[in-house]
N, C-alpha and C positions, 0 to 999 in steps of 0.2 A: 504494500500500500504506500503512496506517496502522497506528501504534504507540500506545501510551499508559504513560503512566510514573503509576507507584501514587507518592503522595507521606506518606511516613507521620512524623510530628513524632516525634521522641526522648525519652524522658523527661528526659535528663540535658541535655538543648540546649536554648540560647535559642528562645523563641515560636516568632522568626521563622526560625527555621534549618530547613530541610526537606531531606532526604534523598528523592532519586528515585534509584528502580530501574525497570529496564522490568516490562509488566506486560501485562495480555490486552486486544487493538483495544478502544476507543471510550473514553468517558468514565469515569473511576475518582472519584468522588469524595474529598477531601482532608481525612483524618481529622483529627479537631483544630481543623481549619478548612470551622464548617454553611454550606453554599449555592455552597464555591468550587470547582473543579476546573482540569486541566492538558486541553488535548488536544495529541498530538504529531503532527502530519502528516508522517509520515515521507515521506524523498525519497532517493535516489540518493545519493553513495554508502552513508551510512547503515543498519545495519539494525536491528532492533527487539532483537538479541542485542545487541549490540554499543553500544548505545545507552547513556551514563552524561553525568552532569555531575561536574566537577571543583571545587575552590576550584583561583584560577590566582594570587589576588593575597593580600600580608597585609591584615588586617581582617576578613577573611573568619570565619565562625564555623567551627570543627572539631569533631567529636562523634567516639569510638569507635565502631567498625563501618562506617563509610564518609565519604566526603567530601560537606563540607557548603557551600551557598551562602545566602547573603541572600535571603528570595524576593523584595525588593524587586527585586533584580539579576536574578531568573532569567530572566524574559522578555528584558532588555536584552542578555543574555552569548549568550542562543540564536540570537538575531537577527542579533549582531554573526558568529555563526560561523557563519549561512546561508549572509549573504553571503560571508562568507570561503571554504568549503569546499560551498555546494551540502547544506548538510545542515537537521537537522529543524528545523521553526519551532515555536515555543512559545506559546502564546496562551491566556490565563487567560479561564476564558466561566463564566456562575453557572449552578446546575444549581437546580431546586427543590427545596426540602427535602422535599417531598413528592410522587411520580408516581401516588398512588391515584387520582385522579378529573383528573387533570393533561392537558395533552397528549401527544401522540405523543415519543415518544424520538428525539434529535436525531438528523440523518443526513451525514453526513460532508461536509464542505466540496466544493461541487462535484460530489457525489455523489447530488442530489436524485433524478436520470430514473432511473437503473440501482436504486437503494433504490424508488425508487415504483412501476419498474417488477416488482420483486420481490418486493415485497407484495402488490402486486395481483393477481402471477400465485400467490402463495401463499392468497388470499382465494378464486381461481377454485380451486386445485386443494382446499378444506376444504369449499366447495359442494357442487363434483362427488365426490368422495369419500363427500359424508354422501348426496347422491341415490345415487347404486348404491347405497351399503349399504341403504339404507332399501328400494330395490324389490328387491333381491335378498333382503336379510335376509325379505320379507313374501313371497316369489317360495316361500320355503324356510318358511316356517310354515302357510302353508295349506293346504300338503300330510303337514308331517310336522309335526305339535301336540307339539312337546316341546320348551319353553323351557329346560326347565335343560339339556337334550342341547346345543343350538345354542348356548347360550351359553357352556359350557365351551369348544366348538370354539371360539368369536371368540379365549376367553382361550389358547386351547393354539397358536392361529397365532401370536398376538403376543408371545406367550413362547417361540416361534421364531426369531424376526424381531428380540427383543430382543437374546438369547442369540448368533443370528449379527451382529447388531452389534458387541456387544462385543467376539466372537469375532475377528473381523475388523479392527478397531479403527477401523471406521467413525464409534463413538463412544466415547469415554472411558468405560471401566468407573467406578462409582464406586466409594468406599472407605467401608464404611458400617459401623458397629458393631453389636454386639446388642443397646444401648438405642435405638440408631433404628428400627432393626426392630422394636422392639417398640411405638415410637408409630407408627410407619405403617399397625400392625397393622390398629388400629379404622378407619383410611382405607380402606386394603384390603377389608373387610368393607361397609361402606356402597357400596363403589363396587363390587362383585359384587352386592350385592342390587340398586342402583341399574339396573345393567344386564337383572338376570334379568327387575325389575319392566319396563321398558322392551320385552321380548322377550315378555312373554307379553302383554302388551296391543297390540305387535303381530300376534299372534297371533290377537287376538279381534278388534280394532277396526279400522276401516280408518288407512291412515299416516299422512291427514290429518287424522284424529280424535284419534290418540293425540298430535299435534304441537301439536293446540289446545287439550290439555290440560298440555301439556306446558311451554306458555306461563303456566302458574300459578306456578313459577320463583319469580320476582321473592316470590309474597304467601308462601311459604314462608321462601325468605331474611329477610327481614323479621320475620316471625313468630317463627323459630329463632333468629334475631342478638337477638330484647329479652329473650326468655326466658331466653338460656343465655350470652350476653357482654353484656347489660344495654343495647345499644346500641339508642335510642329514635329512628325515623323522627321526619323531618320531618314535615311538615303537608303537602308537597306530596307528600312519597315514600307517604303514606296515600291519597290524591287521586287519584295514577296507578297505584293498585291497583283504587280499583271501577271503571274501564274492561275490567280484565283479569278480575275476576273476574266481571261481569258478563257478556261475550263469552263465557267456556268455560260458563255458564249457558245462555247462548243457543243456543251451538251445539250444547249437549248435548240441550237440547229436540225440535229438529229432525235430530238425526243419524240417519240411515235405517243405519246401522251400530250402532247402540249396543247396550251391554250393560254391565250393571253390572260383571262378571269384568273387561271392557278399560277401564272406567273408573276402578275403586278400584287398579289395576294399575299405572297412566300414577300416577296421584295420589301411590301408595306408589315409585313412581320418583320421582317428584319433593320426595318426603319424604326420600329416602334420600339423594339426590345434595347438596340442600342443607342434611343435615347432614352430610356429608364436609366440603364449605367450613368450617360452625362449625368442625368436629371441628380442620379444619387448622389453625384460631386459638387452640381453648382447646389444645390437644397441643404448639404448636408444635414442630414437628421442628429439630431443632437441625441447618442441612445444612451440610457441606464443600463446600469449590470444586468439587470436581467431580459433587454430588449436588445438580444443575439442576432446576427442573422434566422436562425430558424424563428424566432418569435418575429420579425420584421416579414418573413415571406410570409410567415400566419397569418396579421394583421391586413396583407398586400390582398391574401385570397378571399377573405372575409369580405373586403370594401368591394373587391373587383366583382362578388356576386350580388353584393346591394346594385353597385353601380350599373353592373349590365341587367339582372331583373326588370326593372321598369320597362326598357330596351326591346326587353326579346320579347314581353308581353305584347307591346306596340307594336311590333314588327311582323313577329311571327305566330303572335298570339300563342294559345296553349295547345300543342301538336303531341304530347307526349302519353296523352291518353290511349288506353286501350281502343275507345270504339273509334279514334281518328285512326290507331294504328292498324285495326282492324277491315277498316274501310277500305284503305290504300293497301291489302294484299300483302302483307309483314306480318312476321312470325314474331307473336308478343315475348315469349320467350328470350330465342336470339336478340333480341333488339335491346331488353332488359337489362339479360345478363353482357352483354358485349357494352355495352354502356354501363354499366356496375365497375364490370372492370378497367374498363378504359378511363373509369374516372378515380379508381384507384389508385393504377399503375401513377397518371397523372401524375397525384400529389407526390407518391412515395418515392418517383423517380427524381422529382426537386428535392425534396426531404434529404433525400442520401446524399446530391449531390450538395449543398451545403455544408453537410455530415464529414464529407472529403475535402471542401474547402477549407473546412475548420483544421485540418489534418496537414494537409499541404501548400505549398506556395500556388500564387497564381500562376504563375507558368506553365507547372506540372498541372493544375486541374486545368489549364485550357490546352494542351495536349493528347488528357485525358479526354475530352470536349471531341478533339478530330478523331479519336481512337473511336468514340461514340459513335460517330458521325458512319465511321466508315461503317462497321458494324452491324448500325440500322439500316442502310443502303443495302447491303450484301443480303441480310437476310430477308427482306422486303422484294428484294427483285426474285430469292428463291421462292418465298413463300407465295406470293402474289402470279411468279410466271410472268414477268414484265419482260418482255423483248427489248432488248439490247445490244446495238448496234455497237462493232469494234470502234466507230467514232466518237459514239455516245459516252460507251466505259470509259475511251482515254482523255474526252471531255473531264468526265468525271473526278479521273483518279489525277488527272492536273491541276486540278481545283482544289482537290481534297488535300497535293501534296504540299500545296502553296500556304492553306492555311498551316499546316506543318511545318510548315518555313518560315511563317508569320510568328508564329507561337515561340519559336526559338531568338529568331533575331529583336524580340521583345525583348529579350537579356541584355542587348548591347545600350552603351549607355553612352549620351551625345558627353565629347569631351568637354571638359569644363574650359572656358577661355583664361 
């Protein structure tokens, strides 16, 4: 079991004097002091409540509000009371100032196989989660053509599922105010269009069409991030975009599926989605300890089915009934269940993939992203039996490899002048 101690400098106290309190598993970085941190490896009899440091000797620095040591000392006094009583060891390790384009996030001493083992089965389950959704969700549109219907449903399971989370306290409710809510508002809004566009160009287009479009990602980012937060690609980040923009060119030539409804559909998904990212930069949400990203996606799903409700009443009115679906020659059944699950897969396929961001750097989960990509293509064109042309695939896998390329030279960082 492992503990870690928040270490926060005093105003009123020398530099060097640090006050530790316990605080939540793994690394806390050390306010006051850029690049350094504590980890505690907790052991026997110790536990992570009960867990303080003392001044034991004079010299020592004292500060109001708790008791203070030298950090010179802290390591030395932890180590002497290991061995003394069997308790936590202290070990000062540097964290990087920065984890955006970084490596993976440290994994516990000793704990490499069970951490790697657990990524990786969380990597298998954001695969398999997005392949069902993707053949059930397209299982469920070719029979019944109403995207804003279906996608309300994904939103009204997952604000189920949210709801009995909390409920349950599977997960920690957050504690949010009415100015947070009201920046999440415009996130909320892009990421319900973001999905509608995604639903109705499944709808038109085959899975593997709308996913090769869907790999345009990256030249949006890019384009959104100089415009609207000033921030100017590399030389290489412009490089590993005509691969990708050239591929969804190619593959659009040759798709024996196309239509322009599924392709400005997929496009306008991909407009919407990455400006939610800006949106989350220029807005910044101001979050509490306990408003995570997975409590932020929660909150995002909840508003996006108020939001769109009104919506799909006016639009499409109520279609989901037996005797409409009865009427129209569908098997209430298949229709239920394939949309049950599709609206499952939905959530729990964002779920996990949060789950993984919180684990690793963004580099590696937007690599993991084109692993995905490729993945649901592949098994979509078996499952489906979607004809594909030798121009179409090398469309395809040009596209696919660019973002590949994009996701790496993300690493490279402009010289400083």
């Amino acid at each position: 079991m492992q503990s870690a101690a928040a270490v926060t400098p005093l105003s009123s106290a020398p530099a060097s004097c640090l006050l530790v309190r316990p605080s939540r598993p793994g690394l806390t970085p050390v306010r006051g002091l850029p690049g350094r941190s504590l980890r505690l490896a907790a052991a026997a009899p110790f536990s992570a409540a009960s867990f303080q440091i003392h001044a034991r000797s004079t010299g020592r620095c004292h500060g109001s509000g708790g008791s203070w040591v030298s950090a010179r000392s802290l390591a030395s006094d932890w180590e002497q009371r290991r061995r003394e009583k069997g308790g936590p060891t202290v070990r000062a390790s540097s964290v990087p100032a920065s984890t955006g384009g970084g490596s993976d996030k440290a994994a516990a001493p000793g704990g490499d196989l069970p951490q790697t083992l657990l990524l990786g089965s969380l990597f298998g389950l954001w695969y398999l989660f997005n392949i069902y959704f993707n053949i059930y969700n397209k299982q469920v549109l070719k029979v019944f053509q109403f995207p804003l219907t279906i996608t309300l449903l994904q939103f009204s399971i997952g604000t189920f599922l949210v709801l009995f989370m909390w409920t349950t306290n599977l997960y920690k409710r957050p504690k949010i105010s009415p100015l947070q809510l009201a920046a999440i508002l415009p996130l909320a809004f892009v990421h319900t269009m973001g999905n509608l566009f995604t639903n109705m160009s499944l709808g038109r287009v085959a899975v593997s069409f709308t996913h090769t479009i869907k790999a345009m990602e990256p030249f949006f980012s890019v384009l959104l991030s100089a415009l609207f937060l000033g921030e100017m690609p590399t030389i290489w980040v412009i490089l590993s975009l005509m691969p990708i923009v050239g591929g969804v060119a190619l593959a659009s030539l040759t798709e024996a599926s196309f239509n322009w409804a599924g392709f400005w559909s997929a496009m306008a998904s991909n407009l919407t989605f990455q400006s939610r990212n800006v949106l989350s930069k220029k807005v910044m949400v101001k979050k509490e300890e306990s408003l995570d990203n997975i409590n932020l996606f929660s909150i995002i799903t909840i508003m996006s089915f108020f939001l769109l409700a009104p919506v799909t009443l006016f639009v499409e009115g109520i279609k989901i009934t037996p005797t409409y679906l009865e009427s129209a020659g569908l098997n209430l059944k298949q229709i239920y269940l394939r949309s049950l699950l599709a609206g499952l897969c939905f959530h729990a396929y964002q779920q996990v993939s949060y789950m993984i961001l919180a684990r690793v750097s963004p580099v590696t989960h937007s690599v993991g992203n084109c692993v995905k990509r490729v993945v649901v293509i592949v098994t979509s064109v078996l499952f489906f039996r979607t004809p594909v042309s030798p121009i179409n695939a090398l469309g395809t896998g040009v596209a696919l490899g660019g973002v590949f390329l994009y996701s790496r030279v993300k690493r490279i960082k402009p010289k400083s002048a």
